[in-house]
C-alpha positions in Angstrom: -38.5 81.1 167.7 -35.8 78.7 166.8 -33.0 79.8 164.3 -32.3 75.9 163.4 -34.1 75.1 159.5 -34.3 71.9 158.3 -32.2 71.4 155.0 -29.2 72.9 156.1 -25.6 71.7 157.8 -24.8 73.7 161.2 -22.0 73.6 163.7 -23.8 72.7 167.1 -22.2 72.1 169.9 -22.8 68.8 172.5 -24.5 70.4 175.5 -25.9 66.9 177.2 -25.9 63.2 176.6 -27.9 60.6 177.8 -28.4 56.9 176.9 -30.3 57.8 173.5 -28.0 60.5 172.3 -26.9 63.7 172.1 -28.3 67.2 172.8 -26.8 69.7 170.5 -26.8 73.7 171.3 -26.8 77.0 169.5 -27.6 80.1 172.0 -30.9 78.7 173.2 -31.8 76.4 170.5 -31.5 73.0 170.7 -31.6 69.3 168.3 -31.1 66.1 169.3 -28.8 63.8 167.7 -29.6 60.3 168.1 -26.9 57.4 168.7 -27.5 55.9 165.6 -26.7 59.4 163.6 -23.8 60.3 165.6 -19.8 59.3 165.4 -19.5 57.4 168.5 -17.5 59.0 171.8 -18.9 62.2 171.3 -18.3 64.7 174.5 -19.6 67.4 176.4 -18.8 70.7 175.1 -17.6 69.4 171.6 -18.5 71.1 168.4 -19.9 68.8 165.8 -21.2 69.3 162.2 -24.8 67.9 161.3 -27.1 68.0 159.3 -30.7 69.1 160.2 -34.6 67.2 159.1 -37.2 66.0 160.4 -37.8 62.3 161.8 -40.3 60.2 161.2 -42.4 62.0 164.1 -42.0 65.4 162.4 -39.5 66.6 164.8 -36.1 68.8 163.8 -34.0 66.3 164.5 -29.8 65.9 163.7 -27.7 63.6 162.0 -23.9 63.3 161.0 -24.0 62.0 158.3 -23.5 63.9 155.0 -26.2 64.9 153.3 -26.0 64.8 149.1 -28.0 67.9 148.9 -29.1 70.4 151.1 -31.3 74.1 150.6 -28.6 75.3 149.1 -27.4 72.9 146.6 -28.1 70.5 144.0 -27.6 66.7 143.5 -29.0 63.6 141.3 -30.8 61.8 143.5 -31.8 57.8 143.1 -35.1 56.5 143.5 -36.4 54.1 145.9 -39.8 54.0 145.3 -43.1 55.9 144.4 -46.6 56.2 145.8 -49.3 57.1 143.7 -50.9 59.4 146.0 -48.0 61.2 147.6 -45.1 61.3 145.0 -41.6 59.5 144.8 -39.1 59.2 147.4 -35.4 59.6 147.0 -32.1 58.6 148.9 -30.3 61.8 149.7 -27.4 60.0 151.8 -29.3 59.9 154.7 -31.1 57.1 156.5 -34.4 58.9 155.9 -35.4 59.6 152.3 -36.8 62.8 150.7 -40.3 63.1 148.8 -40.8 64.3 145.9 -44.3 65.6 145.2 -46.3 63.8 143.2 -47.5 67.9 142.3 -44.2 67.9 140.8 -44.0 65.0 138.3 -45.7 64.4 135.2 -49.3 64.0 135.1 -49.3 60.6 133.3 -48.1 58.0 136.2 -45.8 56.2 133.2 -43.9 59.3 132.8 -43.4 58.8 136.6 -39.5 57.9 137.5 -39.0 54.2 138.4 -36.6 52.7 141.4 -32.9 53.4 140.2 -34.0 56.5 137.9 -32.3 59.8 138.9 -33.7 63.2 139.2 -31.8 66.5 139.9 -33.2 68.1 142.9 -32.7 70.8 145.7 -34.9 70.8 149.1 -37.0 73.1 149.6 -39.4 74.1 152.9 -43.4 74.3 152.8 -45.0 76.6 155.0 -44.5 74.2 158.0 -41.3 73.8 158.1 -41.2 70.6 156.1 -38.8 69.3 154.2 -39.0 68.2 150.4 -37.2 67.5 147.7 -37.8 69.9 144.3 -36.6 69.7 140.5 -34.7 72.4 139.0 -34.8 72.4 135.3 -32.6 75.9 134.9 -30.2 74.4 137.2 -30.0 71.5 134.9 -29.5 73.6 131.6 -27.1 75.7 133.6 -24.5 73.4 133.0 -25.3 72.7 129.8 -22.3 72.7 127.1 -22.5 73.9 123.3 -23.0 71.1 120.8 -19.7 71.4 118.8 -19.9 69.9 115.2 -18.1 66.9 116.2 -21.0 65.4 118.1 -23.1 65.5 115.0 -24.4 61.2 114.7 -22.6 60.4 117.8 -23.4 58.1 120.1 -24.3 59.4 124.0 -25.7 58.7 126.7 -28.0 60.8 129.3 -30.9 61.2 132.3 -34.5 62.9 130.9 -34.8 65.7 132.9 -38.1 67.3 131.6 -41.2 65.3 129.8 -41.9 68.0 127.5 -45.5 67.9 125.0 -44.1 66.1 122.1 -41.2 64.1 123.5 -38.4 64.6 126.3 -35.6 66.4 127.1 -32.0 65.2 128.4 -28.7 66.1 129.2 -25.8 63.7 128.2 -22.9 62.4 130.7 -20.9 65.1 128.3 -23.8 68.1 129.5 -25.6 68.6 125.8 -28.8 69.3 126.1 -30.8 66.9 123.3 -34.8 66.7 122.7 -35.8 63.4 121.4 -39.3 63.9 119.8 -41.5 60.7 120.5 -41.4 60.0 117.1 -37.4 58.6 117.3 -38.3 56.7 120.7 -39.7 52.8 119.9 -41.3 53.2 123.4 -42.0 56.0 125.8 -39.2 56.7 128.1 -40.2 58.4 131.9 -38.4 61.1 134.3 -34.8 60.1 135.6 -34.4 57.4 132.9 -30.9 56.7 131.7 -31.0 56.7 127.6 -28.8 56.0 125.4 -28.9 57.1 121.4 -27.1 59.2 118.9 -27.4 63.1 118.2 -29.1 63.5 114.8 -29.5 67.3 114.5 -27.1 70.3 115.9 -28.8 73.4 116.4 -27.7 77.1 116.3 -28.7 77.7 120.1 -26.1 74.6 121.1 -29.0 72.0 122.3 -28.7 69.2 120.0 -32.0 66.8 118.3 -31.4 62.6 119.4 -33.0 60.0 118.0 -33.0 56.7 120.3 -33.4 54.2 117.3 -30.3 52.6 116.0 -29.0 53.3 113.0 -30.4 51.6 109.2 -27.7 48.6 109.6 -27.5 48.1 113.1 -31.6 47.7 113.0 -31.5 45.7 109.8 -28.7 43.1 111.7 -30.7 42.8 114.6 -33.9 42.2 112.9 -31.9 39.6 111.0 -31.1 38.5 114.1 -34.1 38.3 115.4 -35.8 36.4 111.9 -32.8 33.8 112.2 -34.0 33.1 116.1 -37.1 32.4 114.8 -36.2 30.1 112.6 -34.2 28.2 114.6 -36.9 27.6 117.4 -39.5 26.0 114.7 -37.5 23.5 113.1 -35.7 26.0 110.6 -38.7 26.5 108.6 -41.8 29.1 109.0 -44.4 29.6 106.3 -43.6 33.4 106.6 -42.6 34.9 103.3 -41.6 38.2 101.5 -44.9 38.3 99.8 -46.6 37.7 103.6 -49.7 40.4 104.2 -47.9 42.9 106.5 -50.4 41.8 109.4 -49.2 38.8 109.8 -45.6 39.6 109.8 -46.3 42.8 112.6 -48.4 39.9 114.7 -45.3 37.5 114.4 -41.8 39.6 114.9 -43.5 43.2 115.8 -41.8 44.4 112.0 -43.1 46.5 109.6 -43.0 44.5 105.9 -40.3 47.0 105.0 -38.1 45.7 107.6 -38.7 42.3 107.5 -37.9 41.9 104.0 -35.1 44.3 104.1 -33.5 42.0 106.9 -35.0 38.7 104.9 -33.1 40.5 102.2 -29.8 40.3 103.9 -30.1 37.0 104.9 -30.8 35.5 101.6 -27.2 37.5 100.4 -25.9 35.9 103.4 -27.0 32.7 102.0 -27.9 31.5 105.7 -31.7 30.7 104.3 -33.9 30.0 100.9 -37.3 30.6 99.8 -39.1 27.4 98.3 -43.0 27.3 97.8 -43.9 29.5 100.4 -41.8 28.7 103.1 -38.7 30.5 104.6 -36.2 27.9 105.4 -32.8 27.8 106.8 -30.6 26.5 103.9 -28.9 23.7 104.9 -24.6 23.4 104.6 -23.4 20.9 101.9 -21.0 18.4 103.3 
């Protein structure tokens, strides 16, 4: 029984070549390397470093090119693509890409990581010999950092690791582990999705509570923002008040009535519109 595993980086030596590529030795085992994953000029009796997996026909198979994660170590690795009925597939710096069980990701397909999203993986084996890719969530939280007080409404950045019950949980560029309850999110976020937000709550254990909606004046600026666009796309008038039913200000600019006439608030101060019989209306500059 051969002593080669998929997964793993071994020093073979060249033991034949032919027009195709390269057989590869270790005592009686053998792999071939292909052309196309070799460093060209190889020779006869050379020792060479690969990588071993399995081609698209389910043979062991060798390549040199370096692998960004193997049985024994851990990597983010990028998603190409998903298939609902198998899982996603990741690039692990190799020309063939690594599944990811569909077994292993959430249940609800929009938790499920999109192309570009990252998840931190191993490889693992099945009971065949094949190769897939697994999450590790304790290797994740393993290099975790405390939340110092400093980092208290600070603004970070992270990957969701887990999709837990009642929100998600991520780990910042900086390694704090933050849960975002779905509640702070203004849409659901999926696995491997980059976030960005502000830490709202330090706990005693070191993980830290974010919130991914901006802060009271940033929102109210951008709602301003967004009540001024308006405006200037209807001829700087809209018969949208602050004594409007809350439905139809929701249906028009996807605001509570609290928020809109917080932001209509600042805008009036601002002096950039007026209110006359009904009608919100750009106020026009004296000459």
């Amino acid at each position: 029984m051969s002593q080669l595993m998929a997964g793993k980086q071994y020093d073979l030596t060249v033991y034949n070549t032919n027009d195709y590529g390269y057989t590869l030795k270790e005592g009686d085992d053998e792999v071939f390397l292909h052309t196309k994953e070799a460093a060209s000029g190889l020779k006869i009796g050379q020792v060479v470093t690969v990588f071993l997996y399995q081609d698209h026909g389910g043979r062991l198979a060798a390549t040199m090119a370096e692998p960004l994660v193997t049985l024994d170590s851990f990597a983010w690795l990028k998603v190409v693509g998903t298939r609902g009925r198998l899982g996603a597939f990741l690039s692990m710096g190799i020309q063939k890409d690594i599944l990811l069980s569909r077994d292993d990701l959430p249940e609800k397909f929009s938790h499920w990581p999109k192309e570009g999203d990252e998840i931190y993986c191993t490889l693992t084996t099945d009971k065949k010999g094949r190769l897939f890719a697994k999450m590790s969530l304790e290797a994740v939280e393993q290099q975790a950092v405390f939340a110092e007080d400093e980092m208290y409404n600070a603004d970070v950045s992270g990957t969701v690791y887990k999709i837990a019950e009642e929100g998600v949980k991520i780990i910042t560029e900086n390694r704090i582990i933050c849960f975002i309850h779905e509640s702070e999110m203004d849409e659901p976020v999926r696995l491997g999705q980059k976030v960005k937000g502000r830490i709202t709550f330090l706990k005693a254990d070191g993980t830290a509570n974010m919130s991914l909606k901006p802060r009271k004046q940033e929102a109210l600026q951008t709602d301003a923002e967004l009540i001024y666009s308006y405006l200037e796309h209807n001829n700087g008038a809209m018969p949208i008040h602050d004594k409007s039913s809350p439905e139809v200000i929701k249906s028009t600019f996807q605001l509570s009535k609290g928020a809109f006439k917080r932001a209509l608030g600042a805008l009036l101060k601002e002096g950039k519109i007026e209110q006359i019989d009904g009608w919100t209306k750009i106020k026009k500059t004296e000459q």
